[in-house]
Structure formats: C-alpha cells, structure tokens
One Martini backbone bead per residue (centre of mass of N, CA, C, O) as a GRO file, in nm:
protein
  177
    1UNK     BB    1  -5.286  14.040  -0.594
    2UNK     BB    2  -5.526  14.046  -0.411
    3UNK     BB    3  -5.655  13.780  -0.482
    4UNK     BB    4  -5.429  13.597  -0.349
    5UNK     BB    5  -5.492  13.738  -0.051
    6UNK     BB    6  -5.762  13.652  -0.013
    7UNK     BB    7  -5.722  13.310  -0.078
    8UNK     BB    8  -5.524  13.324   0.188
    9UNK     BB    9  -5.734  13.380   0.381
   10UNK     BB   10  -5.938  13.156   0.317
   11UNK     BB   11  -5.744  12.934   0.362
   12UNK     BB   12  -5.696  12.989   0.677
   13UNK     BB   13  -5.957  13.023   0.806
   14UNK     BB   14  -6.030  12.702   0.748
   15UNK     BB   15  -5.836  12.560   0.859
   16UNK     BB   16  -5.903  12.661   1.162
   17UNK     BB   17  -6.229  12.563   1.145
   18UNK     BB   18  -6.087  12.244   1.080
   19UNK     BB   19  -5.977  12.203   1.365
   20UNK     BB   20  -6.156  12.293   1.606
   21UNK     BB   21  -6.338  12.047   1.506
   22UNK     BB   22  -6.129  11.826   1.588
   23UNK     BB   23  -6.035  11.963   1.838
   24UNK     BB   24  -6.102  11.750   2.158
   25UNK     BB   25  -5.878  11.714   2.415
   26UNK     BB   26  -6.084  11.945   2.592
   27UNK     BB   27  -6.353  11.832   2.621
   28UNK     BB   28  -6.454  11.873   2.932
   29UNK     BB   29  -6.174  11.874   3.090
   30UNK     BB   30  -6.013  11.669   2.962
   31UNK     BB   31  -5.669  11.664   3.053
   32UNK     BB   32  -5.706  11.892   3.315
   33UNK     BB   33  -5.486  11.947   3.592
   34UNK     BB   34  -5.573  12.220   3.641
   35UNK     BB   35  -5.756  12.387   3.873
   36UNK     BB   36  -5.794  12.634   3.722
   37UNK     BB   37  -5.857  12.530   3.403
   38UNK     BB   38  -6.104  12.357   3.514
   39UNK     BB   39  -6.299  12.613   3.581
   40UNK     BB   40  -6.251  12.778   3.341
   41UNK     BB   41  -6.433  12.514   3.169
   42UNK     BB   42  -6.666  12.508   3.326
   43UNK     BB   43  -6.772  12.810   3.460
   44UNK     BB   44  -6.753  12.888   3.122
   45UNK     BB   45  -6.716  12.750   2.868
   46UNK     BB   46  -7.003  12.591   2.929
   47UNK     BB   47  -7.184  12.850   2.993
   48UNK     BB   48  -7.423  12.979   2.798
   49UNK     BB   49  -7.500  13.176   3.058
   50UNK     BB   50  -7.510  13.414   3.274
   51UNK     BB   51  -7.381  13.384   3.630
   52UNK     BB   52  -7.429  13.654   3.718
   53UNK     BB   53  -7.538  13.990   3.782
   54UNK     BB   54  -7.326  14.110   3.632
   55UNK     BB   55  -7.321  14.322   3.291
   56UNK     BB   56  -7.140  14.527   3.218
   57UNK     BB   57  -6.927  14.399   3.001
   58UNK     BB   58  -7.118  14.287   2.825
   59UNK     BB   59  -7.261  14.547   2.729
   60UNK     BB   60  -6.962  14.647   2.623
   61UNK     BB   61  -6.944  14.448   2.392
   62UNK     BB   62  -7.229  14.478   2.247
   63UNK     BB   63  -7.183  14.775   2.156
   64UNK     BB   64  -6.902  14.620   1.990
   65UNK     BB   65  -7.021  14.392   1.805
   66UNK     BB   66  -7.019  14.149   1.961
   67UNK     BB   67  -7.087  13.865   2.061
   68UNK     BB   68  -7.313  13.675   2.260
   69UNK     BB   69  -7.128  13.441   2.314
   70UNK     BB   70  -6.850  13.549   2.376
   71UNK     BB   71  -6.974  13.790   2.588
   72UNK     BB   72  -7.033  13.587   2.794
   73UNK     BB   73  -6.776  13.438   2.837
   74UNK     BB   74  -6.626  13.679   2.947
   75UNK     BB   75  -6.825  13.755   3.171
   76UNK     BB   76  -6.741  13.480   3.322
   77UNK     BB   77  -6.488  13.496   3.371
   78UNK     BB   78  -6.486  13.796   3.531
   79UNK     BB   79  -6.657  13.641   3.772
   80UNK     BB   80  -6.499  13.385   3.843
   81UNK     BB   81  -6.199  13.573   3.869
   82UNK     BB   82  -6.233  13.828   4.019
   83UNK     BB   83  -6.238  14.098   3.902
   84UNK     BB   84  -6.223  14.461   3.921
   85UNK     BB   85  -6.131  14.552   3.584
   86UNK     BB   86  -6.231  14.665   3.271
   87UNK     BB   87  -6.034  14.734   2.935
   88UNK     BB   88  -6.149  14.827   2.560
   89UNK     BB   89  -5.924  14.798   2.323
   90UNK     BB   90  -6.023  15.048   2.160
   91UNK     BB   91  -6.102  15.354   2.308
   92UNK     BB   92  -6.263  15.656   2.329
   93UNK     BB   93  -6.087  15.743   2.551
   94UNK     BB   94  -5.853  15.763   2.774
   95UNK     BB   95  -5.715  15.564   2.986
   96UNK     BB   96  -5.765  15.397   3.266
   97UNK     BB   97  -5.720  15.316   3.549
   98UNK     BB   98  -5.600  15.039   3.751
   99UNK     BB   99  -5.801  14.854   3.964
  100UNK     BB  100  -5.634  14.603   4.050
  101UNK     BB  101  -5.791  14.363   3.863
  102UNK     BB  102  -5.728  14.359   3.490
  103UNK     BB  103  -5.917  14.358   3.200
  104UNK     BB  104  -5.795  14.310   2.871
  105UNK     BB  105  -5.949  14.415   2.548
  106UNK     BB  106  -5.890  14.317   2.234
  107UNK     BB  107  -6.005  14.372   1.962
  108UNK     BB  108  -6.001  14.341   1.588
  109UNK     BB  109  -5.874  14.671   1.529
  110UNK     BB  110  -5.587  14.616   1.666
  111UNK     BB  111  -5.245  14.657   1.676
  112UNK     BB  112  -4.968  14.547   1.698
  113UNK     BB  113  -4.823  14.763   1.910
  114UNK     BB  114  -5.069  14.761   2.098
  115UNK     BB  115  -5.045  14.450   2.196
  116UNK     BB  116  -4.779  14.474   2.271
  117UNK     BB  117  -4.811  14.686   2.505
  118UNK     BB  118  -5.024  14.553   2.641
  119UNK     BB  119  -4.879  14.290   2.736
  120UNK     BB  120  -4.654  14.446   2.913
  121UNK     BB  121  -4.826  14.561   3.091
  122UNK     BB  122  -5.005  14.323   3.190
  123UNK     BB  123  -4.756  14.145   3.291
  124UNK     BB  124  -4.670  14.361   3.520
  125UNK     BB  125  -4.969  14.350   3.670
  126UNK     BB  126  -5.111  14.073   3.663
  127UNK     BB  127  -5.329  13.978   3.457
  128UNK     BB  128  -5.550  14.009   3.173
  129UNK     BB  129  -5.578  13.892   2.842
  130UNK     BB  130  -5.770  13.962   2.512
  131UNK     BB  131  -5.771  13.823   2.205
  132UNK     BB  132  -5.960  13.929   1.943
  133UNK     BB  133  -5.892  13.742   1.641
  134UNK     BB  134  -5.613  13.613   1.610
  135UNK     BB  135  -5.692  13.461   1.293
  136UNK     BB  136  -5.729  13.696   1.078
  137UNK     BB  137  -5.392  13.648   1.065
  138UNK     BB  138  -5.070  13.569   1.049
  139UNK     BB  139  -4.935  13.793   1.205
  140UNK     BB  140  -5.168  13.775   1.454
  141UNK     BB  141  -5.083  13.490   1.523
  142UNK     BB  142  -4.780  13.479   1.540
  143UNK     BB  143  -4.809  13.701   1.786
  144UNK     BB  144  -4.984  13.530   2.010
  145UNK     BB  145  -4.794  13.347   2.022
  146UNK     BB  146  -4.525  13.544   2.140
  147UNK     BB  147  -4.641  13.583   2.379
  148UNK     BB  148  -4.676  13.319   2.565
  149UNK     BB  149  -4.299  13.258   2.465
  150UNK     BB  150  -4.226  13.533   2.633
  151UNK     BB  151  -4.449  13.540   2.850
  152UNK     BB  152  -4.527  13.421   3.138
  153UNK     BB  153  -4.849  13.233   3.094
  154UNK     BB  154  -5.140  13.156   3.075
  155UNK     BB  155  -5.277  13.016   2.823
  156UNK     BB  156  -5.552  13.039   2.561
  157UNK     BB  157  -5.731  12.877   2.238
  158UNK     BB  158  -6.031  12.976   2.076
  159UNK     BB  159  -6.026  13.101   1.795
  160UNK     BB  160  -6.184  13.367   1.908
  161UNK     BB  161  -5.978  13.368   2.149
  162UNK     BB  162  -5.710  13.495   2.374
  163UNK     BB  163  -5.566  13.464   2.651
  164UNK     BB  164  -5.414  13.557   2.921
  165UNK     BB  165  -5.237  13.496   3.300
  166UNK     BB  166  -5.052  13.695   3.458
  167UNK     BB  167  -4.934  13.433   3.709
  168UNK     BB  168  -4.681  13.400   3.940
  169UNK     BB  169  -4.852  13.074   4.040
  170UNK     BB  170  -4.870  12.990   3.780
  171UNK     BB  171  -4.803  12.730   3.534
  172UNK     BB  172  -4.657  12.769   3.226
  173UNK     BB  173  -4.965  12.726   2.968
  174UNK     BB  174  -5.083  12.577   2.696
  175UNK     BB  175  -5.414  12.615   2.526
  176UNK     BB  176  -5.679  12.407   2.307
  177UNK     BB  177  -6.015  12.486   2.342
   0.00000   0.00000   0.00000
C-alpha cells in the first residue's frame, strides 16, 4: 500500500513540474492589468539578487534550509511591500506579536490546522501570507485553493509558494505565475 502511495505522489508532482514549465500566460507580467502584481512580477519576480540593503529575512530563510532563489524571492517581496515585520511558521519560540503590516511564511512542514489558523490571523490583520511547497501533497493543494476561494485576497500560485495578499482596496484575482 505504500508503495502505490508513492507513486501518486510522484506523479502528482510531475505533473504539477510539466504545468509549470508549460505555463507562459504571465511571463514578464504579459497580461497582468493590475499595476500592483505587475509591480511585483517585475520587482520581484524577475530579480535575480537581493534588491534592497536589508538581508534579515533572507537570512533567516536560508538558515530553515529554504533555497536560494526562493528566498531571495521572498526577501524582495518583503523589501518591495515595505512590510514591517515577518514571521516563521513553525517558530522555534513562542509568536511574536507582530507591528504594522507582518509577512507571514509558512514552512513546508507545518500542519493543515497551523495553516488554517495562520490564514484566518493573517487575513484580519490584512497582511500578507506564504505557504511554502503548497504542492507537496494533494490535501496541502487543495487546501491553499480553498484559502484564496474562502478569503478575499490577491494570490500568486508559484508552484514552489503561494502568497495570498489581503488588501481589502486589492480586487480579489489568482494568479499562476
């Protein structure tokens, strides 16, 4: 029985690597009308390297053992948004409160319940939410769909993270970038 567990899920991850590479509809922000996620496919998206002076993020990224490129991404979000404050999920002490508008990343082994929590936090505070490997498994998929389908909010579907922005002055659009 495991094994059959297996190989659903390495086909369900391949498909998902053959989507992503096929999937050109917003490549250099082609077809995106709205001038914030046009902002933050050029700004973000698109930038190699670190754009701003400030690494803390990025640092404690790579520090959880996040990739590179990702964590670059991420870090220029956070630079580009001018966010005030970010927290790890899981956290190895107690949350901090957060001050201002707070980036809230998700790990890749963090539960669906943690999740669900962290969504309903994030979206009364109106900040902004990363879950990171939404695609490692068909329920953690399914799940980061009904976040974006339950709460209004701009999302990104990155294949290797998901953002969700709730601005409640944002119009409520997915994207798969």
């Amino acid at each position: 029985m495991n094994g059959i567990k297996k190989i659903k899920q390495r086909l369900f991850r391949g498909y998902f690597r053959v989507r992503a590479h096929i999937h050109v509809r917003h490549w250099r922000g082609h077809g995106i009308h709205s001038p914030f996620m046009y902002g933050i496919v050029r700004n973000v998206f698109m930038k190699d390297r670190i754009t701003g002076c400030d690494t803390t993020l990025y640092d404690a990224l790579r520090s959880k053992r996040v990739g590179h490129r990702h964590a670059v991404k991420i870090q220029n979000l956070y630079t580009h948004c001018r966010l005030d404050s970010f927290t790890l999920i899981p956290n190895v002490g107690p949350p901090k409160p957060a001050s201002g508008r707070n980036l809230c990343i998700l790990l890749p082994d963090v539960t669906l319940e943690t999740i669900a929590a962290t969504a309903h936090r994030v979206s009364e505070d109106k900040g902004c939410m990363i879950i990171l490997s939404p695609h490692r498994s068909a329920r953690h998929w399914r799940f980061a769909q009904q976040i974006w389908q339950h709460y209004p909010c701009v999302s990104v579907d990155r294949r290797v993270m998901t953002i969700y922005f709730f601005n409640p002055k944002l119009p409520p659009q997915h994207y798969r970038i």
